[in-house]
Each structure stands twice: as structure tokens, then as C-alpha cells.
C-alpha positions in Angstrom: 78.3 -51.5 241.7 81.4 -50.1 240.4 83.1 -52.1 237.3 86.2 -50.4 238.0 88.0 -48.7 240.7 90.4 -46.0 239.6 90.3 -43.3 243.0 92.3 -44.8 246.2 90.1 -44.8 248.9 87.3 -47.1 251.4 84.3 -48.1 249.0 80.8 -49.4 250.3 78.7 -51.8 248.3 75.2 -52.5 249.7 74.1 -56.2 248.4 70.7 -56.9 248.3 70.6 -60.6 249.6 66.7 -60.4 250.3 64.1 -61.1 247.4 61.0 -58.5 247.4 58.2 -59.4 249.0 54.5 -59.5 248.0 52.2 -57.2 249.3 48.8 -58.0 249.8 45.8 -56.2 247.6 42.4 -55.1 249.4 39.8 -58.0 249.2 36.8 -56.3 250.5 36.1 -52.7 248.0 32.8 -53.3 246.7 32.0 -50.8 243.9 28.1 -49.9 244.2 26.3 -48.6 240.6 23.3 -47.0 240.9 21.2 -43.7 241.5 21.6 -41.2 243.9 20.1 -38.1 245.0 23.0 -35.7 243.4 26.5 -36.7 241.9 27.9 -33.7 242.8 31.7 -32.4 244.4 32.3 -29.7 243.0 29.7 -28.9 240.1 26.0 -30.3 239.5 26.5 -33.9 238.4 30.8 -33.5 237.8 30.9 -37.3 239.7 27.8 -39.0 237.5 29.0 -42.1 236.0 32.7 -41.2 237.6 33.8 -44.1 240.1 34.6 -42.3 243.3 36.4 -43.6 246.1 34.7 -42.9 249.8 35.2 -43.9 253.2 32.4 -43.4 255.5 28.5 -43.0 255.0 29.1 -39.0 256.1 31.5 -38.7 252.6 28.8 -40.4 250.7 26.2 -38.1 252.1 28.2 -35.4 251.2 28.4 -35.9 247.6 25.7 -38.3 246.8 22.7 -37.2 249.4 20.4 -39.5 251.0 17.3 -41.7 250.1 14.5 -40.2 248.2 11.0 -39.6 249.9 8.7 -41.6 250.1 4.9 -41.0 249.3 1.8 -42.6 251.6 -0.9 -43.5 249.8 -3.4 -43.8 252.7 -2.7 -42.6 256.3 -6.4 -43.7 258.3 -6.4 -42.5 262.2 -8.9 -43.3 264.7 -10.7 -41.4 267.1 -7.4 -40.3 269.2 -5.4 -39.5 266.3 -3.5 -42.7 266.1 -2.7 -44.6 262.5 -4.9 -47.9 262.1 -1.9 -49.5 261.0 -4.3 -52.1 258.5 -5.9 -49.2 256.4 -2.3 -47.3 256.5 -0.4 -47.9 253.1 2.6 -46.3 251.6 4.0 -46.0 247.8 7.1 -48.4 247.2 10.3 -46.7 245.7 12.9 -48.5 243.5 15.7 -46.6 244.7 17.7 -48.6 247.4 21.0 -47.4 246.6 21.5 -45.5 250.0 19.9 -47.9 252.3 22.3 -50.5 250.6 25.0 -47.9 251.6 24.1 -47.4 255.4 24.0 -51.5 255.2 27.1 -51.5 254.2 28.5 -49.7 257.2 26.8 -51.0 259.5 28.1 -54.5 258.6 31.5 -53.8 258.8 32.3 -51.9 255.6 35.1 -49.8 254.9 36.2 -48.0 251.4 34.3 -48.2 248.7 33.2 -46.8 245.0 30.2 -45.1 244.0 29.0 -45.3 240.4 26.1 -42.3 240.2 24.4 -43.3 237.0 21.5 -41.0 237.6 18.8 -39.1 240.0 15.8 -39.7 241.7 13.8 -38.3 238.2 15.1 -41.1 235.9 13.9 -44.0 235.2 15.7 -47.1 236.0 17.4 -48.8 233.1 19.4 -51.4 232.3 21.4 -49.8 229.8 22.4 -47.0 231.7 23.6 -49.9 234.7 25.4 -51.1 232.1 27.3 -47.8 231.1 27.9 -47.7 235.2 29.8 -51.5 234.9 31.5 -50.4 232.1 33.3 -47.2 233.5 34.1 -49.4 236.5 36.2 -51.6 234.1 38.8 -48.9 234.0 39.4 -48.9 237.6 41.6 -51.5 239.5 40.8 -51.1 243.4 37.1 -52.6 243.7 37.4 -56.3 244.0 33.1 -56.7 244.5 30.2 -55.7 242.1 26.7 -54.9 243.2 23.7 -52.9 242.0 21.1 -52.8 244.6 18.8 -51.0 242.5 18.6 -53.2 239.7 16.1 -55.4 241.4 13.9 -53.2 239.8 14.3 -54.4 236.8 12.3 -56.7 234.9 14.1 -60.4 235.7 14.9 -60.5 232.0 16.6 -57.5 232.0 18.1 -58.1 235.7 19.8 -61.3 234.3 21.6 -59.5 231.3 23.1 -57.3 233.6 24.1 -59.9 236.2 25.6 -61.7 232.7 27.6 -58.3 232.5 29.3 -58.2 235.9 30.4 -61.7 235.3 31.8 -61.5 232.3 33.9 -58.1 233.3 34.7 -60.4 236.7 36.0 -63.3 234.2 38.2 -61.0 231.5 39.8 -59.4 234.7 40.1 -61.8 237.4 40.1 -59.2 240.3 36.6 -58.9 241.4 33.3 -61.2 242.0 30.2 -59.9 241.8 27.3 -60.1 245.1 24.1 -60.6 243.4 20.3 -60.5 245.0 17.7 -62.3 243.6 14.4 -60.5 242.4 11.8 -61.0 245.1 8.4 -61.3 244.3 5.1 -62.7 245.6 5.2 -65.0 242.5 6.7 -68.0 244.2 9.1 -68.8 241.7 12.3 -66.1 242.3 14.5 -69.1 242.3 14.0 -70.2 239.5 13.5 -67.0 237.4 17.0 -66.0 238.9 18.4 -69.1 237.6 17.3 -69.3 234.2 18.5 -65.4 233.3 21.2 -65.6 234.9 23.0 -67.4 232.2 26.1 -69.9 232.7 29.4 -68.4 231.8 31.6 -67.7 235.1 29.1 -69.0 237.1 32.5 -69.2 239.7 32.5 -65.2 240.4 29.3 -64.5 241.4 27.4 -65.4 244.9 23.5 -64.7 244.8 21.6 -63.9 248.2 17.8 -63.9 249.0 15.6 -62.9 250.5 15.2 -59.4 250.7 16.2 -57.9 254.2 13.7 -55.6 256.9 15.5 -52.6 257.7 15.8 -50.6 260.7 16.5 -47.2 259.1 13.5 -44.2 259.0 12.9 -43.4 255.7 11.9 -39.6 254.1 8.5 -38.2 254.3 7.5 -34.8 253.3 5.5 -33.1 255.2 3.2 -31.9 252.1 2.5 -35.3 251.0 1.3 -36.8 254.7 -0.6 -33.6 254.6 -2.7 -34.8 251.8 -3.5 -38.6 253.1 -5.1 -38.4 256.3 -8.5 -40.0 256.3 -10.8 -40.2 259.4 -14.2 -41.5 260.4 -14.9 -38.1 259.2 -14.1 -38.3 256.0 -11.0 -37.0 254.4 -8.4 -34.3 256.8 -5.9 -31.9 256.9 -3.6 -31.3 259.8 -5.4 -27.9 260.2 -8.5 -29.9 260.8 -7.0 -31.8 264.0 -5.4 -29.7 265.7 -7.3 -28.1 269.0 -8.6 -24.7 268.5 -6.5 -24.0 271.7 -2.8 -25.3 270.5 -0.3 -22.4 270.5 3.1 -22.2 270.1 5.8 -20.5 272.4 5.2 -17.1 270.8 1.2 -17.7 271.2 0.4 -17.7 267.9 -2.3 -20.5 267.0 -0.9 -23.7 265.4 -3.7 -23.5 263.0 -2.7 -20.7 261.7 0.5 -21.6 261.1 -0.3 -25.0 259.5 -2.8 -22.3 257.2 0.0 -20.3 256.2 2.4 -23.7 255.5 -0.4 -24.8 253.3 0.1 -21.8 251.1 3.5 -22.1 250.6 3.1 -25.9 249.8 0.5 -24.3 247.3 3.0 -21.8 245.9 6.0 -24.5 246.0 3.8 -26.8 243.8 2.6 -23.7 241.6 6.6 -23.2 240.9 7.2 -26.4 240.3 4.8 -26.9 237.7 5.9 -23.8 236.1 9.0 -24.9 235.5 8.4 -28.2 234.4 6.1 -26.1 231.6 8.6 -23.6 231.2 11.2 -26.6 230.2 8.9 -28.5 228.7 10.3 -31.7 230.1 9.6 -34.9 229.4 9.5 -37.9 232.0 13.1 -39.1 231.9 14.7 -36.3 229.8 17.5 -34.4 231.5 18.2 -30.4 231.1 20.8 -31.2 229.1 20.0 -34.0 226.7 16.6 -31.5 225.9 19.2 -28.9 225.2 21.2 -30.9 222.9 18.4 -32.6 220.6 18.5 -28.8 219.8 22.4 -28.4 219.2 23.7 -31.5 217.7 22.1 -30.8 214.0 24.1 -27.2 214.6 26.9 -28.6 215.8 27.1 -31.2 212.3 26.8 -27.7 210.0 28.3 -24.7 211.4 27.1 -22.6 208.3 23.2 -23.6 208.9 21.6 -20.5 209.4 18.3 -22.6 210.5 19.4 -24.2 213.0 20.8 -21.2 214.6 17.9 -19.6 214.3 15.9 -22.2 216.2 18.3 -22.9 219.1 18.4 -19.4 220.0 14.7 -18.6 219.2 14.3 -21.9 221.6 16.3 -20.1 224.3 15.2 -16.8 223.7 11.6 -18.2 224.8 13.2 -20.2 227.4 14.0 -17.0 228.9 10.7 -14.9 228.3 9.3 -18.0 230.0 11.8 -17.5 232.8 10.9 -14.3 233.0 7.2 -14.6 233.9 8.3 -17.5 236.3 10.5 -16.1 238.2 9.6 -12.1 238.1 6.0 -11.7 239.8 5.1 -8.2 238.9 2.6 -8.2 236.2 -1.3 -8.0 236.1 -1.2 -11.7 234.6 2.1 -13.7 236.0 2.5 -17.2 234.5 2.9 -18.6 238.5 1.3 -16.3 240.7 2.5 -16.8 244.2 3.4 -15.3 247.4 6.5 -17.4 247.7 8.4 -16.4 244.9 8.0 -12.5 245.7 10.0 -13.0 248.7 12.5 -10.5 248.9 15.7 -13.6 248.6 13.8 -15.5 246.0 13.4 -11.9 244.1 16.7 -10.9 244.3 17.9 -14.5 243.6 16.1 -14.0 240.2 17.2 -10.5 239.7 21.2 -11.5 240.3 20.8 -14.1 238.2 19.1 -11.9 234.9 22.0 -9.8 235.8 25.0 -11.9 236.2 24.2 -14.1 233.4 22.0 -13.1 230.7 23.4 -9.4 230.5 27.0 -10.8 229.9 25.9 -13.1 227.2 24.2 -10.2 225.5 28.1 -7.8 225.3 29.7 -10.8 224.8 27.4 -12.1 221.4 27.4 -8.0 220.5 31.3 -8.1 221.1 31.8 -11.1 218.9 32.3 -9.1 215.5 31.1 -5.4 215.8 34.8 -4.5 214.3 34.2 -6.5 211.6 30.5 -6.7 210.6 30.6 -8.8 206.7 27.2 -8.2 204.0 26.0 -11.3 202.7 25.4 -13.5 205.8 21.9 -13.2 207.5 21.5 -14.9 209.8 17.8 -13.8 210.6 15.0 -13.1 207.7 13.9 -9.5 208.9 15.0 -6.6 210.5 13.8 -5.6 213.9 13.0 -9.2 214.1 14.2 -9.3 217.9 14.2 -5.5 218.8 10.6 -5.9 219.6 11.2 -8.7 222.5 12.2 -5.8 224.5 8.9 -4.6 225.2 7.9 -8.2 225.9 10.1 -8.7 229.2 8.4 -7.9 232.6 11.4 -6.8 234.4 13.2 -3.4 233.9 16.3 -5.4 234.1 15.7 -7.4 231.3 14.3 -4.7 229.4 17.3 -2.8 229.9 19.5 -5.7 228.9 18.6 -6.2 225.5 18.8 -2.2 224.6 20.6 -2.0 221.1 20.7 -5.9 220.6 18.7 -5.8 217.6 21.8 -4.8 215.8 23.9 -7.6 216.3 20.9 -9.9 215.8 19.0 -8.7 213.1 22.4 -7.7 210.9 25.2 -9.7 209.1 27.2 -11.8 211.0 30.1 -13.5 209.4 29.7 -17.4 208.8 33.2 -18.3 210.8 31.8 -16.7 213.9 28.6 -18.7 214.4 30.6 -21.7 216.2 31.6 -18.9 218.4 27.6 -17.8 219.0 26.6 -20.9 219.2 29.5 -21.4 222.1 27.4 -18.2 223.7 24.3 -20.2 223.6 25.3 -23.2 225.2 26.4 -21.2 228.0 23.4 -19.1 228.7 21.3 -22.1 228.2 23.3 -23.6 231.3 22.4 -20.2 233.5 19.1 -20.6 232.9 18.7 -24.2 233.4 21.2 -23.6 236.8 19.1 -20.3 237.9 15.9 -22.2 237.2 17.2 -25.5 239.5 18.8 -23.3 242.1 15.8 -21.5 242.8 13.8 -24.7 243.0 15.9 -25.8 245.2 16.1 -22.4 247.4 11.9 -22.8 247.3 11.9 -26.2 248.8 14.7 -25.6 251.4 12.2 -23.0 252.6 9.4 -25.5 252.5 11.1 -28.0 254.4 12.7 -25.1 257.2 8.7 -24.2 257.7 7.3 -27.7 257.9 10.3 -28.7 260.5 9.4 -25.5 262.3 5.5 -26.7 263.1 5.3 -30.3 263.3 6.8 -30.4 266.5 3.5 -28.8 267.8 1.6 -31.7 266.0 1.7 -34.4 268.8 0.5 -37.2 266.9 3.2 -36.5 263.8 5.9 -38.9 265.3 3.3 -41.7 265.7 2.3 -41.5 261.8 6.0 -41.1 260.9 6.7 -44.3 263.0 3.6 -46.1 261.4 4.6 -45.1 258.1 8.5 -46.3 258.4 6.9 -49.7 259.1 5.9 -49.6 255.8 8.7 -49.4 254.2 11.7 -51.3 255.2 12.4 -54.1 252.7 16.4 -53.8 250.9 18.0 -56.2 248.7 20.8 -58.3 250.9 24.0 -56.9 249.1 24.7 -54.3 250.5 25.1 -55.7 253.5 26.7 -58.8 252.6 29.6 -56.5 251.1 30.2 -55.3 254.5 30.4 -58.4 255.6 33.0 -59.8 253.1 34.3 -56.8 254.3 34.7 -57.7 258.1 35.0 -61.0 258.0 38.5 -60.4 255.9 39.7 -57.8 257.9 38.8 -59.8 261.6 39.7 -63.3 260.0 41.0 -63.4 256.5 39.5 -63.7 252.9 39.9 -67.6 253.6 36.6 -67.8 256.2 33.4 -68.2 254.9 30.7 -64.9 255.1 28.9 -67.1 256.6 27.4 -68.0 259.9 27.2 -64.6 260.6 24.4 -62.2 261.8 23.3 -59.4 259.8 22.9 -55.9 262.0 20.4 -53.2 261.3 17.5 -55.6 260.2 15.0 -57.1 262.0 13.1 -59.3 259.4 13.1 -61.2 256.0 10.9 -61.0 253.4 10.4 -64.5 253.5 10.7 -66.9 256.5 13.1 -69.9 255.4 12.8 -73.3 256.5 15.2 -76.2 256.2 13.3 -77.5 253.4 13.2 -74.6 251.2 16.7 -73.7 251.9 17.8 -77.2 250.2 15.9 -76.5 247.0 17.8 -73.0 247.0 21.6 -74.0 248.5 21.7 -77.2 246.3 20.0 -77.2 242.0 20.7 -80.6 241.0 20.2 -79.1 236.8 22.5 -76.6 236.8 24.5 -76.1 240.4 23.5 -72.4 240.5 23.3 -72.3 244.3 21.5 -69.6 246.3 22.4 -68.3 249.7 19.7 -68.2 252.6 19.3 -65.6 254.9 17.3 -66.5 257.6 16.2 -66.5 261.0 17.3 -68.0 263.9 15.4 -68.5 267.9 17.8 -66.2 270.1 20.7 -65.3 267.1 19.1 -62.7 264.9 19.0 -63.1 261.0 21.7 -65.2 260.3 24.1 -65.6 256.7 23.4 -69.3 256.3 25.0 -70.1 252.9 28.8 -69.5 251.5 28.5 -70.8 247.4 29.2 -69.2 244.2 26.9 -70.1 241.7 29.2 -72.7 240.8 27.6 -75.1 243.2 28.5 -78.1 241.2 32.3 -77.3 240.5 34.7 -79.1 243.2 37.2 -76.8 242.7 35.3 -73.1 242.5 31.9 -74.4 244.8 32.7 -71.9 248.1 32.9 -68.5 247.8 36.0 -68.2 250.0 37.7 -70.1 247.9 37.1 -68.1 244.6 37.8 -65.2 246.0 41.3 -66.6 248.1 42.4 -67.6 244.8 41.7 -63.9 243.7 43.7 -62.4 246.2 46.9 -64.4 245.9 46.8 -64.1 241.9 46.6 -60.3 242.4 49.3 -59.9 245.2 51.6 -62.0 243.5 50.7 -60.2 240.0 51.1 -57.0 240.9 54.2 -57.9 243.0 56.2 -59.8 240.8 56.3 -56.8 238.2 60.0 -55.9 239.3 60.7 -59.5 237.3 59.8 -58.3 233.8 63.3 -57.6 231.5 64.9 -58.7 234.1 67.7 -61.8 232.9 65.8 -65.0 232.4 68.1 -67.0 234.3 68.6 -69.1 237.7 69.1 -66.2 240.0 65.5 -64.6 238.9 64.1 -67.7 239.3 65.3 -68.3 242.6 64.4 -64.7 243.5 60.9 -64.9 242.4 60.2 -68.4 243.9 61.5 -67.4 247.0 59.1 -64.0 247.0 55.6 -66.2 246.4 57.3 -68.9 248.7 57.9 -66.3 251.4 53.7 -64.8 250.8 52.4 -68.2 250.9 54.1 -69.7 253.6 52.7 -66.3 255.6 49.2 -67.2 255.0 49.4 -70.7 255.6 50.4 -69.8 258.8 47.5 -67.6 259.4 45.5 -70.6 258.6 44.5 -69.8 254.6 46.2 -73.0 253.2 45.5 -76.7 254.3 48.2 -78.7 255.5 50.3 -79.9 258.2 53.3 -78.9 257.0 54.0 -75.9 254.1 54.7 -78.2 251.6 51.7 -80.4 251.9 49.9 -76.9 251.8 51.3 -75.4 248.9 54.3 -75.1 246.2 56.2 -73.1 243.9 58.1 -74.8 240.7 59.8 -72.2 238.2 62.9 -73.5 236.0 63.9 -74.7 233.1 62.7 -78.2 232.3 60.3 -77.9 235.1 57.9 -74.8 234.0 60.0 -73.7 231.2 61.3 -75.4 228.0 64.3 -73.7 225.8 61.5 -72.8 223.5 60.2 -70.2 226.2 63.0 -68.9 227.2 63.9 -67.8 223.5 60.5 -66.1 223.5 61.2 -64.2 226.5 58.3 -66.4 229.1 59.5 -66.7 232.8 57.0 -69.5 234.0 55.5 -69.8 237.4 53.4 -72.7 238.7 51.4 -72.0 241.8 49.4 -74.7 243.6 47.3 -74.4 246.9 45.3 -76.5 249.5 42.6 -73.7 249.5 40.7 -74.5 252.8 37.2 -75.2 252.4 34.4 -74.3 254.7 32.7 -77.4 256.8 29.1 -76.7 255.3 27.6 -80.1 256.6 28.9 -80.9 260.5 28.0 -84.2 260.6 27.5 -85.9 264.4 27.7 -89.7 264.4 26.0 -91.2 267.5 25.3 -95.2 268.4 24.2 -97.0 271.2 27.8 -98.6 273.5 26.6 -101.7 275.6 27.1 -102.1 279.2 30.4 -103.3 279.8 30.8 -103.0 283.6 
């Protein structure tokens, strides 16, 4: 508005007579922390440990993968081929991350995070869940915490963690945490829940149990069923069972093509363990962390001329090893095998040498050939390196390190080694990458072959169907989230997950009675109440518990009610910003009274609130000598006081019935 007018003429003021409004946060993104098969958009692992936001099991697929493969450990048939289901076993797998995720959907989910901590190949740890929860801390969106895969865990360790997401849920009030209990055979999962679980902000957390019986086929390679059959006869191969007569369209026998699948299986596995030597991995060490035990005492002392020397002799050797893996022309090959001689696998290997290596070489060589110093060897003798020339079975390679010796065996400067050692850590990244991509290119051509011939294996789909039988079991989180996340969008954060019916299972892992279910809902020492999902004649498996773990707190006992609160603190948080420097006086006061006045009376309508009337429902006091004393006002506090008739769910309908006498 203009102060003064000093231009004749027609002036228009707009006067803003309406206070802001308050717009209502998301109360249903769950963040999910765990392992995945890949954490890759753009580059191999650029989204592990990076919370990303998805919408739809195909995005999740896209840049996480799907469930790993599982292994059977016995496969018996009978006399027609078909699995004796008794004598037919299969190898459990701690990963449940993406079964957790197709839960999730198909319960109603919507967006959600991701928090890749790791692959298939590591090892589950609680410490590296941990680093998961803590990068989540950064983000404000997810309002729900759960780690499906932690129920691998020991319950010591699964506790601790569970600690963790409560006390992150506690220091920023925007999130509650969906928690499964550990299920064993042991008979005591209740209470082993409840005493690690700890008893600080026992309000944002909900625990579910049992485990739930899904629907979903799971991954088996064809290799590994290959290797399990059993019959009367003793131990088979698919070879073995198929009629001499089987053919497929082009008439060439099915046992002969299952013969020539079982050689590249042979070669696949021959590869694979020749990389695993060539990287001399250990269980649980990654590509990179082997490369940087190497590099980090180089990186603390640019100037040590030791420690250059051993991270490149290390890759140097990585790559002569790389060399006899990947180049199969010598009397003596480290992995002889048909499969890598392929003419794609070859030239993989060849574009690779070529691309990679060969620039690393004129790069180190272009470093300092201008200005070549005495007095800093880096390595003991001459000629040290010109003889690995010889040692290379490729031409290419041969060819590549022509007139290296110079730059290697003479007098480098000490200020350009950070520079080398820059040169290093990039070549040591092509090999690691041509190494993996080739792996990869190997089994992609496994797994085209074996889709190619099973379909001439009648009896395949009845030992796939026996085996996914097997293996169905998934802790309840995942799908609870998507019901949080359904039941708010169809009837508000105010209603109860409860009462509802859980799709895509068919089972529990334990059956739930009445009886047990009361030890579980109510815990008479500490209140730490556990939800049942169970069972019901003609309903399905039904949701049949709604408490936090704060079962004996009046005020936080109901898990809509923690999590209503939630959402009307964040709304009216993160819409009553506009307020800060404004003037502390009557008119913000009104304005911001009337904006949470406005939000609340809007949900009471829509049934959040109890009350017949708004003001038996909730209120809003701000002013001086009401929230506000002269004291704040100097200091610059704008008090609110917010109080609600949260609406509670009716867990115990109880149905009073007496005998009435005959009165006519």
C-alpha cells in the first residue's frame, strides 16, 4: 500500500481480509531401509544409502531389482515326476525387502522411500541399518519407519535398532515407526520383543506379529534345481528325465540341449570362481572397500614411495589376472571355458583392454614426460616393469604397455604422485566394472538359455509351484504401511488400521486364538502391546489390533491417535511459518488463531475430532495474558495452545443382554 499519493489518478488497493490456511502434510510415506538387488539410476550403486522417492512397484524394479533367488535344498519326485511335497525342502533367505515392497502395493500403498543399504552379497548388519535411519533423518516427507529385513537380526541387536527409529521418531515428531516382532519357533517372541525393545517413546511405535504367508513366486535358477533332484533312483539331472523321444520345434533332442545348458552352467560357475580368485574377495567385502584398504595409507602420505608401489603392483596383477580370465587363448588359461570365447564375451573383453587400460597407460606416460626430475624413484630397478610385457596373453595388451617402462621405471617428480595415484583409482574402477559387466553379460546368457528349454520340461512348473510353497513367510510391515496408507486416503488418519483384511497372503505363521491374542494386545508390566493378525471363518486374515506400544498411556494408547496428533502438529507447523517476524500483536494473533481454527474445524467435520459441537471438540487460545505473558513478548514468543477431542477407536463393543418378563 502506498504511504503517499503524489500522481492524480484511480488507485487500486487489494486487502487481504482472509487468514492463510493450513495445508495438510502426507500421513502415509513409509521410508523402507534395507537391501536390494542393485541401488542403481544412473551409475552402479549412485542411490545406496540415498533416500529415494518412488511411486509404483515398476519404479522400484527399475532401480532397485527384485528378490534374490532362492536355493532348494532337496527336490524328491516320485515315479511320474511329481515333487513329494514332505521330502521337498528349500534354503530360507533373509532378504525380504522386495516382497515387503510388492505388500506394500498391494495393500493400498502409494509414495514411498527406499533406503538401499546394500546387496544381496552382504551380510545383514545392524550397524549398517543404522547408517540407513540415519540418512533418513535428513529428509522430511516419510512420516513411517520400517525395516523388513532386520528380523534377521539377532533379537538383541533387532531391539537396538527398533530403540533407533524411536528415538529419531521422538527428536522429530513427524514419523512413527511399524515394527515386526522376531518370529521364532521358540515360543517366547513376545516377550523377547518386549524386553529389547526398550521404553523411551514407546508412543511412536506399533509392533505386528505374526509373520504373514505370501502369495508371490519367488526366484529359482534353473542351475541350482538342476542340482537337487533326487528319485527312487538315486540322485538326477534333468537330462536324466527327459524321454529319449522329446524334441523341440526345430527337432533337435531336448537332451541335448539340456547337455549343452549344463556346460555353460559349468563354464558360468568356472567364471565365477575365477573372478572371485582373481579379486580375492572376502565374504562381505565390497570392490571398493578391498581397493581402499590399499589407498587410504597412500592417500595419508602423498610422498610414500611404498605405498605406491604396492597399490599399483596390486593392480598391475589385478590386471594380468584379468587377463588370463577374460582372454582364453593360451595353452594353460586360468578359466578354461567355452563360454567366455564367445565372439560378444571376447570382444567385450577386448573393448574393454582397449578403452580403458590403454588410456590409463598415455595418460600416467603424459603426466610429466616434459618435465622428468633425478632424485625421485619411485621404483628400486630398471626394467622393473618392461618385462610384464611379455607376460600378457593378448596382443592388445602386449601392445599397450610398449615403451611404459620409461615412465615407470624412471624419476617421477614427488608433486605428481597424487596425480598417479588419481590414475590408479580410476583404472582400478575399469577393471572392477569390466570384471562385473561381463559377469553379468555371462549370466544374462545363462538365464536366456535356461528360459529357452524348460518349457520342453513338462514337469518344471509343478517343482517351481512346489517349491514357491516353500517359501512364502514376510514380516507384517510392509503391508501394514499400505494399509496406514489406504485407510488415510479412503477415511482419514483418525480411523484405526484395523479391522481390516490383509491382500496377497493366504496364511499366518502362527494361528491366534482369543487367548493368546490377550497376553499379546494387553502386558499388565510394561503396557508394550502387540498387534494380532489373524484369521477369521469367511473374512481372510484380518488386522485385529490398533495400539502403540504405549498400551498403558490414556492419552498416546491408539495408534490413530498418535499419529492424528502427528498430522495436525505438522500441518499447522509448517503452515504457520508466514507468522515468524511478523508484529507480535492482536492482529497476528487473530490471524493465526483463525488459520488452525479454520483447519480444525474442517476435520472435525470429517469426523477426526469428538464433539457435538466445534467447541466441545477442540480450541485455540493465543493472547496476551492467556498464552503469553509481557515477559514473552519482550523475548520475541508468539504462543499457541492447541487442544483436541482425538477420537478413539471402540476396541471392546460391549453387548448387554437380560431377560424382560412377560408383561402382556
Amino acid at each position: 500500500m502506498a504511504s503517499t499519493y503524489k500522481t492524480p489518478g484511480v488507485y487500486v488497493e487489494e486487502i487481504s481480509k482472509l487468514p492463510p490456511s493450513v495445508a495438510e502434510v502426507d500421513t502415509a510415506v513409509p521410508a523402507f531401509i534395507g537391501y536390494t538387488q542393485i541401488a542403481k539410476r544412473y551409475a552402479d550403486n549412485d542411490l545406496k544409502k540415498v533416500p529415494t522417492r518412488i511411486r509404483s512397484l515398476l519404479e522400484f524394479e527399475q532401480y532397485f531389482g527384485k528378490g534374490p533367488s532362492y536355493a532348494p535344498l532337496a527336490i524328491k519326485l516320485d515315479d511320474n515326476n511329481i515333487p513329494v511335497n514332505n521330502e521337498t525342502t528349500v534354503g530360507k533367505s533373509s532378504f525380504v525387502l522386495y516382497d515387503s515392497i510388492r505388500l506394500f502395493y498391494d495393500n493400498g500403498g502409494g509414495v514411498c522411500y527406499i533406503i538401499s543399504v546394500g546387496s544381496y552379497d552382504d551380510a545383514i548388519s545392524d550397524a549398517t541399518l543404522r547408517g540407513g535411519l540415519d540418512e533418513l533423518k535428513k529428509f522430511d516427507e516419510p512420516t513411517l519407519i520400517l525395516f523388513p529385513d532386520a528380523v534377521a537380526l539377532e533379537k538383541s541387536k533387532l531391539g537396538g535398532l527398533q530403540q533407533a527409529a524411536l528415538a529419531q521418531c521422538n527428536l522429530l515428531g513427524d514419523r512413527f515407526t511399524i515394527m515386526d516382532v522376531k518370529d521364532t519357533d521358540s515360543g517366547s517372541d513376545a516377550d523377547d520383543f518386549r524386553n529389547n525393545v526398550g521404553m523411551n517413546a514407546l508412543k511412536y511405535g506399533a509392533a505386528y506379529y505374526p509373520n504373514l504367508n505370501t502369495v508371490y513366486d519367488k526366484t529359482f535358477l534353473f542351475r541350482d534345481i538342476n542340482k537337487s533332484i533326487t528319485t527312487s533312483g538315486g540322485a538326477k539331472k534333468f537330462k536324466d528325465l527327459v524321454k529319449d523321444t522329446d524334441v523341440d520345434e526345430n527337432k533337435v533332442k531336448i537332451k541335448d540341449r539340456l547337455t549343452a545348458l549344463e556346460s555353460v552352467i559349468t563354464d558360468n560357475e568356472n567364471l565365477a570362481k575365477g573372478i572371485a580368485d582373481f579379486l580375492s574377495l572376502q565374504a562381505g567385502t565390497s570392490l571398493d572397500g578391498l581397493f581402499q584398504s590399499k589407498y587410504t595409507s597412500f592417500l595419508s602420505d602423498t610422498t610414500n614411495d611404498a605405498n605406491f608401489k604396492a597399490i599399483f603392483n596390486y593392480l598391475w596383477e589385478m590386471l594380468l589376472n584379468a587377463d588370463g580370465l577374460l582372454i582364453d587363448n593360451s595353452a594353460e588359461p586360468k578359466v578354461k571355458t567355452k563360454l567366455i570365447t564367445n565372439a560378444d564375451f571376447l570382444a567385450s573383453a577386448k573393448a574393454f583392454a582397449n578403452d580403458n587400460f590403454k588410456k590409463f597407460m598415455q595418460d600416467l606416460i603424459n603426466l610429466d614426460n616434459e618435465a622428468l626430475q633425478p632424485g625421485k624413484k619411485i621404483f628400486d630397478k630398471p626394467g622393473s616393469y618392461a618385462t610384464y610385457s611379455a607376460k600378457f596373453k593378448s596382443d592388445e595388451l602386449k601392445a599397450m604397455v610398449a615403451g611404459v617402462s620409461t615412465i615407470l621405471d624412471g624419476a617421477t617428480p614427488a608433486d605428481k604422485l597424487n596425480q598417479a595415484t588419481g590414475k590408479l583409482r580410476e583404472l582400478y574402477k575399469a577393471i572392477a566394472g569390466g570384471i562385473t559387466s561381463l559377469a553379468a553379460m555371462a549370466q544374462g546368457y545363462e538365464d536366456t538359455q535356461s528360459a529357452a528349454i524348460i518349457k520342453y520340461i513338462p514337469f518344471y512348473n509343478g517343482i517351481l509351484t512346489t517349491l514357491n510353497s516353500k517359501v512364502t513367510m514376510v514380516p507384517p510391515s510392509g503391508a501394514m504401511a499400505g494399509i496406514y496408507a489406504s485407510v488415510d486416503r479412503d477415511r482419514g488418519v483418525w480411523k484405526a488400521p484395523a479391522n481390516v483384511s490383509v491382500s496377497s497372503v493366504n496364511g499366518v505363521s502362527e494361528f491366534i486364538d482369543d487367548e493368546i491374542q490377550a497376553g499379546l494386545n494387553i502386558d499388565p508390566n510394561a503396557g508394550k502391546s502387540i498387534n494380532a493378525i489373524r484369521p477369521f471363518y469367511g473374512k481372510g486374515i484380518i488386522v485385529w489390533g490398533a495400539r502403540t506400544l504405549a498400551g498403558n498411556d490414556n492419552e498416546w494408547r491408539y495408534v490413530p491417535v498418535r499419529r492424528l496428533f502427528n498430522f495436525v502438529e505438522e500441518s499447522c507447523k509448517k503452515s504457520t511459518s508466514w507468522c515468524v517476524f511478523e508484529p507480535n500483536d492482536a492482529n497476528t494473533w487473530a490471524r493465526i488463531r483463525s488459520q488452525i481454527d479454520n483447519f480444525l474445524n474442517n476435520i472435525w467435520k470429517r469426523g477426526a475430532l469428538a464433539g457435538a459441537k466445534p467447541e466441545h471438540a477442540y480450541f485455540v487460545n493465543c493472547g496476551i495474558g492467556i498464552t503469553m505473558t509481557a515477559q514473552d513478548i519482550l523475548e520475541g514468543r508468539l504462543i499457541v495452545e492447541i487442544g483436541m477431542a482425538a477420537v478413539r477407536p471402540a476396541e471392546f463393543v460391549i453387548l448387554k443382554f437380560s431377560h424382560k418378563l412377560q408383561q402382556s
